[in-house]
C-alpha positions as CSV (number, residue, x, y, z in Angstrom):
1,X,46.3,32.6,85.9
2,X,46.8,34.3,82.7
3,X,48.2,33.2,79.3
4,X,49.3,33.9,76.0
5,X,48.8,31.2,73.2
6,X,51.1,31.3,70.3
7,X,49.6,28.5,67.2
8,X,51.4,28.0,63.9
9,X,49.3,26.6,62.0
10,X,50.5,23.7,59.8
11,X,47.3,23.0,57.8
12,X,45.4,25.9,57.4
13,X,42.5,23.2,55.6
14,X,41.8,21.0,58.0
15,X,42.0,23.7,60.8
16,X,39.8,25.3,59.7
17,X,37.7,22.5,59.4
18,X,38.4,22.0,63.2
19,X,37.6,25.3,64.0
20,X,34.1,25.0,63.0
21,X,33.4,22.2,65.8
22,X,35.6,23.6,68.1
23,X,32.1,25.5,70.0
24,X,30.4,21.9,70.0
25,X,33.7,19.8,71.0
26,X,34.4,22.6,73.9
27,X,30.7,22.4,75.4
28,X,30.9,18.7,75.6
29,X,34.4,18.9,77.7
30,X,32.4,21.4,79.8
31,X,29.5,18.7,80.6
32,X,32.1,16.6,82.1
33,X,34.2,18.9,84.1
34,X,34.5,22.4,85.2
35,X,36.2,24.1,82.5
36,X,37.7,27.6,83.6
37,X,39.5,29.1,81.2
38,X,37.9,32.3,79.4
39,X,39.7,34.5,76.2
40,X,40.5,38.0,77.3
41,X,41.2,38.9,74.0
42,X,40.1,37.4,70.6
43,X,42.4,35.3,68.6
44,X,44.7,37.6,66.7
45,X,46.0,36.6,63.5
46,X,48.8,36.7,61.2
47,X,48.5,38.5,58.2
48,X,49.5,35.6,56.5
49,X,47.3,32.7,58.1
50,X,50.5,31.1,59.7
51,X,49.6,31.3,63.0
52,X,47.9,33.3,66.1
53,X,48.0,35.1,69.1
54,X,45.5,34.7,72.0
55,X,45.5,35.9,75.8
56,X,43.4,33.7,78.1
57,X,42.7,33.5,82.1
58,X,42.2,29.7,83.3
59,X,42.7,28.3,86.7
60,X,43.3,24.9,85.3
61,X,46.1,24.0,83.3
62,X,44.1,21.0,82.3
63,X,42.1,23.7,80.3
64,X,45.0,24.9,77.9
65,X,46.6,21.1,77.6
66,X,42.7,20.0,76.3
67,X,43.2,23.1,73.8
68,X,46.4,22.3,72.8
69,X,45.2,18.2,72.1
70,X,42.3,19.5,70.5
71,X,44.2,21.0,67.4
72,X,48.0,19.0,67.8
73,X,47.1,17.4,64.4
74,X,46.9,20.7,62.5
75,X,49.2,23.1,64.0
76,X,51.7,23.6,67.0
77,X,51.4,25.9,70.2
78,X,53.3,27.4,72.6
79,X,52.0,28.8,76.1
80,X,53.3,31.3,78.4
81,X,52.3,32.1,81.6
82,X,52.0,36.0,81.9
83,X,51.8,38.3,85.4
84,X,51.2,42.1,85.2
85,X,54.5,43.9,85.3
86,X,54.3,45.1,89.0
87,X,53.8,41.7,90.7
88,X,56.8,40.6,88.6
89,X,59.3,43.3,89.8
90,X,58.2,42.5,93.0
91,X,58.8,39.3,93.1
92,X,62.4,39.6,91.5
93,X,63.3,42.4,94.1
94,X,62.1,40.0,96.4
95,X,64.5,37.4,95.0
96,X,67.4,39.5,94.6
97,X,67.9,40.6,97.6
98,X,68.8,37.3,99.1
């Protein structure tokens, strides 16, 4: 499934502190368990540094919440699940017509 993160960062310091490890904290998850999820597209940021915008593809969710706990201390995310337009107008033509 498919995702976008949005981060605000609240402490652009010590994230970016966190950032640095985050390569070395991510391949130790992966030693323990099969970690699926993959960016699509490079972290985008603000032009201020306030926050970010990623798409990612993971088949478990336990993949975005070790993401999210990774970097709750410095900044707070939100995460949508996305579908390509088509299979979504299907599905709600689907719907609607009960």
């Amino acid at each position: 499934m498919k995702f976008v993160l949005f981060y605000e960062s609240e402490d652009l310091v010590e994230e970016q502190k966190k950032m640095k490890r985050f390569d070395e904290v991510w391949k130790n998850l992966a030693k323990e368990r099969d970690v699926t999820m993959k960016p699509i597209t490079p972290p985008f940021a603000y032009p201020d540094l306030t926050g970010a915008i990623q798409l990612v593809e993971a088949e478990n969710i336990e993949d975005i919440i070790a993401l999210v706990s990774y970097y709750y201390d410095v900044g707070r995310f939100s995460v949508q699940p996305i579908v390509e337009m088509e299979q979504a107008l299907e599905v709600f033509n689907k719907v609607s017509e009960l």
